[in-house]
C-alpha positions as CSV (number, residue, x, y, z in Angstrom):
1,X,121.7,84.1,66.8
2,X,124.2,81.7,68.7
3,X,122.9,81.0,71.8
4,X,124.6,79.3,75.1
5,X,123.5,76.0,76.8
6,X,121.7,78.1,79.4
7,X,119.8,79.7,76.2
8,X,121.5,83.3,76.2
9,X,123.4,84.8,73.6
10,X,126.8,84.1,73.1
11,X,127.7,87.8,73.9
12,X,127.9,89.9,77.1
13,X,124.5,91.7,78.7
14,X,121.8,92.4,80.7
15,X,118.6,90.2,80.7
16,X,115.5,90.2,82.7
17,X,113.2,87.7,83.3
18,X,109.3,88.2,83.8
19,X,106.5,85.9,84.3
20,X,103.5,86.2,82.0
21,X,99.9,85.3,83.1
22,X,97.9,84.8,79.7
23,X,100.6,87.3,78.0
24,X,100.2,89.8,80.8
25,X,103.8,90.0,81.7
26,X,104.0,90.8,85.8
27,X,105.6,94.3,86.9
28,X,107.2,95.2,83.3
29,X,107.8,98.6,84.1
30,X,109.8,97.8,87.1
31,X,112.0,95.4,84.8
32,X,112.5,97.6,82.1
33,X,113.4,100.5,84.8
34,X,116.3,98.6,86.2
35,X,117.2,97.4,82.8
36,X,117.6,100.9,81.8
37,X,119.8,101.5,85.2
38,X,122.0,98.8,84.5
39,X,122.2,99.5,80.2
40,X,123.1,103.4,81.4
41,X,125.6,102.2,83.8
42,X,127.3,99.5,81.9
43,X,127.6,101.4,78.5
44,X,124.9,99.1,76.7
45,X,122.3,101.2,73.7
46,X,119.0,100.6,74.4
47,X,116.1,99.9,71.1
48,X,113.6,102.6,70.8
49,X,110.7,102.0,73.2
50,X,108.0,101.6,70.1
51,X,110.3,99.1,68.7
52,X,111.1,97.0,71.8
53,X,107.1,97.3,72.4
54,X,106.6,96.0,68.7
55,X,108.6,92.7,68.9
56,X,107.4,92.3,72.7
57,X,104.3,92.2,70.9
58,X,104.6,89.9,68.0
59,X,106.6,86.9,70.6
60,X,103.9,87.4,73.0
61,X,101.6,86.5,70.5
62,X,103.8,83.8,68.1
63,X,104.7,82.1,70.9
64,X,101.7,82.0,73.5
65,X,101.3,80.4,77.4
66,X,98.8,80.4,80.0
67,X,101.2,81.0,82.2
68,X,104.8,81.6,80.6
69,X,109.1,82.8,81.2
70,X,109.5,86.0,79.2
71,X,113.4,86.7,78.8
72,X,114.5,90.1,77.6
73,X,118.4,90.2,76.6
74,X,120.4,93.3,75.6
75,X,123.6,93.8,74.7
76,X,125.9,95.8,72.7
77,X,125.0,94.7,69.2
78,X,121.0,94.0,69.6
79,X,118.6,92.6,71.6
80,X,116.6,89.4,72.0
81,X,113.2,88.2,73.1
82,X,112.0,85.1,74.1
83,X,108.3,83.6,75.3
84,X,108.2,80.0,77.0
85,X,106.0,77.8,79.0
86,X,106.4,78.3,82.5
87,X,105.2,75.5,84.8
88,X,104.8,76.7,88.7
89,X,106.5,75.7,91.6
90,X,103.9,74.2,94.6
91,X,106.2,72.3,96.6
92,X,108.5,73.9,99.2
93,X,112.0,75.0,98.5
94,X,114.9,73.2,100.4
95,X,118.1,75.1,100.4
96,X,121.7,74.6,101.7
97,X,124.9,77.0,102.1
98,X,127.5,77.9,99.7
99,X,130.7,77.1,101.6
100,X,132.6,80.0,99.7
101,X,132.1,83.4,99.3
102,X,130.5,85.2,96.4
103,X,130.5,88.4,94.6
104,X,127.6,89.9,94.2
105,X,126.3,92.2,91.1
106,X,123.3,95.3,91.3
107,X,122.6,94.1,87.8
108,X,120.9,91.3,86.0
109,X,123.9,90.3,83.8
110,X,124.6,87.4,81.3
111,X,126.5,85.1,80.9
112,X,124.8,83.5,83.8
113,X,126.9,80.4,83.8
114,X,128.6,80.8,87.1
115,X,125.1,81.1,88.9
116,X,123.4,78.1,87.5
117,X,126.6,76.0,88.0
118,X,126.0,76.9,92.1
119,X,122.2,75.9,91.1
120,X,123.0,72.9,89.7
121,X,125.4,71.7,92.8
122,X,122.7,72.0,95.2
123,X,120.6,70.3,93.1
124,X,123.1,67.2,93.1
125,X,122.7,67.3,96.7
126,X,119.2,67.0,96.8
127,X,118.4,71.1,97.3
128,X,116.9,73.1,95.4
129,X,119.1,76.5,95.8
130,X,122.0,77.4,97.8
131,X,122.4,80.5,100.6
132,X,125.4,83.0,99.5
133,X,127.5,84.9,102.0
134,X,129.9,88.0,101.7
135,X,133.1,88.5,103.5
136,X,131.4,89.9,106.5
137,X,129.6,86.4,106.9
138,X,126.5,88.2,106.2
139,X,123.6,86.5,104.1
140,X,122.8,88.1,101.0
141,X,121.1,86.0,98.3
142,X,121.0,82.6,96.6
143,X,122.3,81.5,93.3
144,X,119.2,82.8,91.5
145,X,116.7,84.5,94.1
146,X,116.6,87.1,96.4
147,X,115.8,86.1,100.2
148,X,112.8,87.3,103.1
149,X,113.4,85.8,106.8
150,X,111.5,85.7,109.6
151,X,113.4,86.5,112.4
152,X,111.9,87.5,116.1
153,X,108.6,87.6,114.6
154,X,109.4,90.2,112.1
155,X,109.7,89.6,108.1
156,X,113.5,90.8,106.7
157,X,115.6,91.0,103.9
158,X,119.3,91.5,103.1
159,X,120.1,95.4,101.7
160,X,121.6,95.6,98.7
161,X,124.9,96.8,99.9
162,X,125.5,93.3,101.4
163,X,126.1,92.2,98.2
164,X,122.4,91.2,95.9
165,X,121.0,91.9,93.0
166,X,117.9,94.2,93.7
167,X,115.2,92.2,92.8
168,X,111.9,93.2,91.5
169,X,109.9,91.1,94.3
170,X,112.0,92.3,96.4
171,X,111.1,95.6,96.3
172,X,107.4,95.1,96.4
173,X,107.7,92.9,99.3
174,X,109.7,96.0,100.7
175,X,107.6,98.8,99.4
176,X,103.6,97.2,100.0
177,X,104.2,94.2,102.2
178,X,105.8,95.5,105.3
179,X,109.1,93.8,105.1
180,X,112.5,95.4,106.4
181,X,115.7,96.0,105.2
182,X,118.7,94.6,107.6
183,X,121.7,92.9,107.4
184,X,121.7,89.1,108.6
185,X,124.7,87.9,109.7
186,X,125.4,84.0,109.9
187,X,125.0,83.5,113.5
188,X,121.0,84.3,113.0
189,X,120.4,81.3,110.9
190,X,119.9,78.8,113.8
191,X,116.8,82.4,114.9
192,X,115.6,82.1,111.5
193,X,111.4,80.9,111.7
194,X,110.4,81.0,108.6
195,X,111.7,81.9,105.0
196,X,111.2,82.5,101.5
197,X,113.0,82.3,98.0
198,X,111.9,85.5,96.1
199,X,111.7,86.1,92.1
200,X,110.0,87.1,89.2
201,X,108.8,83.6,88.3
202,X,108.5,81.9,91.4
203,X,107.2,85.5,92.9
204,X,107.3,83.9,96.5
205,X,107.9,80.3,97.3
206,X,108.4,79.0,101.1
207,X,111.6,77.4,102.0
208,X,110.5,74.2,104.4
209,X,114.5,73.0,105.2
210,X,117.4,75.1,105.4
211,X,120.0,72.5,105.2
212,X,118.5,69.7,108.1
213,X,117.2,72.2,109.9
214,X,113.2,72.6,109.0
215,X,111.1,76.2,108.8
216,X,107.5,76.5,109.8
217,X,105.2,77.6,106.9
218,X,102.1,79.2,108.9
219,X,99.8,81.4,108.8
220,X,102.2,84.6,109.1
221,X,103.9,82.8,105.8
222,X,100.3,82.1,103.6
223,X,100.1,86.0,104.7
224,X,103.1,87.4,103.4
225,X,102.4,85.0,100.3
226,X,99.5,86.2,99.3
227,X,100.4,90.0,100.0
228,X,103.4,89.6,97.1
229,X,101.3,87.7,95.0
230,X,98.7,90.2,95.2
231,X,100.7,93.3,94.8
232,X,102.3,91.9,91.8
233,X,100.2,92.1,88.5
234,X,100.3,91.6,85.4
235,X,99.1,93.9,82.9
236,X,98.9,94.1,79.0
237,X,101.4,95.0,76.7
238,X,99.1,96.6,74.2
C-alpha cells in the first residue's frame, strides 16, 4: 500500500482518528457512526463489521502503546488500519488566524494535505494551530480541531452549518458537558475569556494566546477539562 507523506493512502477517503489508552480505543462507536454517515453519503463500501473488528484486533495487539493514534482509512478499493505511539500534549496551545477563508467539510476526508499545510504555517510562526473563518466572518474551526469559547461566562461552540467538521469531542462536550451551540462572529474574539482546541487525541487542550492576545486557564477551564475527559472513555475492542 502506497502511502502519502502525511502517512494516508495514495487514494481518496474517509479516515478517523481515535486515541487508545492501553488498546482501549476512546468513543469507537461514535467514530465508526460518522464513518458510516460519511461512507453512505459519499458512495464508499464499507468491510463487514466482524472483519473490520478482526484486523482492529490483530494491529491493536501487533502494534501495542500505553497510550497510542489509531487511524482507520476507507476508501473505494479497501481499508487500512494503523496503531502508533501517541505522546500527550501538557503545554497550552497558542493559535493565530487564517487570513483567508476556508471551506469546510461534515466529513473526515483524506487527502488531508491542504489541512496540515495550514498546520504547518502556523507552526513556522511559532503557533501551534490556526483559527478558520467562513464568508460570514464567522469562526468555525482550526486546521485540525474543533473549537469551545468562553464568552460572557458561558462555554460555546461554532454549529456545524458555519462550516466544521462535527467532531466526536465535540459532541460530548455538547451532549454531557453543558456547552452551547452558537455562531461566533469575528468581532467576539477581543470577548473571548477562555478557549480550547478539541479532538480525539488531544481530547481537550487550553489555548493560553490567541495571537498576542492571552486567555485565562482557571478554574471554569480545569472544570470543563475534566468533564470531557471524563465523559470520554475508552473501552475494549474484544
Amino acid at each position: 500500500m502506497q502511502l502519502d507523506k502525511y502517512g494516508f493512502p495514495q487514494a481518496s477517503g474517509i479516515f478517523e482518528t481515535i486515541k487508545t489508552i492501553d488498546g482501549k480505543p476512546i468513543s469507537l462507536n461514535r467514530h465508526m457512526r460518522r464513518a458510516i454517515d460519511s461512507a453512505r453519503d459519499l458512495g464508499i463500501s464499507m468491510p463487514e463489521e466482524e472483519a473490520l473488528r478482526k484486523e482492529l484486533l490483530s494491529v491493536l495487539a501487533k502494534s501495542a502503546h500505553p497510550l497510542g493514534r489509531l487511524r482507520l482509512c476507507f476508501w473505494k478499493e479497501s481499508f487500512s488500519i494503523t496503531h502508533d505511539e501517541y505522546v500527550e500534549l501538557t503545554e497550552p496551545a497558542r493559535v493565530n488566524f487564517l487570513s483567508e477563508t476556508v471551506h469546510g467539510s461534515q466529513h473526515k476526508v483524506f487527502p488531508y494535505d491542504d489541512r496540515f499545510k495550514i498546520l504547518e504555517a502556523a507552526r513556522d510562526e511559532g503557533f501551534d494551530d490556526s483559527i478558520l473563518f467562513n464568508k460570514k466572518n464567522e469562526v468555525t474551526e482550526t486546521a485540525i480541531s474543533n473549537l469551545i469559547l468562553r464568552i460572557a461566562n458561558q462555554w460555546v461552540t461554532p454549529p456545524i452549518t458555519s462550516g466544521l467538521l462535527p467532531g466526536v469531542v465535540r459532541a460530548i462536550a455538547i451532549e454531557e458537558c453543558g456547552v452551547k451551540v452558537r455562531s461566533i462572529h469575528i468581532s467576539e474574539i477581543a470577548d473571548i475569556e477562555s478557549a480550547f482546541l478539541v479532538s480525539s487525541l488531544r481530547l481537550a487542550q487550553p489555548i493560553s494566546h490567541i495571537g498576542e492576545m492571552k486567555l485565562k486557564i482557571g478554574e471554569a477551564s480545569l472544570e470543563l477539562r475534566e468533564q470531557i475527559i471524563a465523559s470520554s472513555k475508552p473501552h475494549s475492542v474484544g
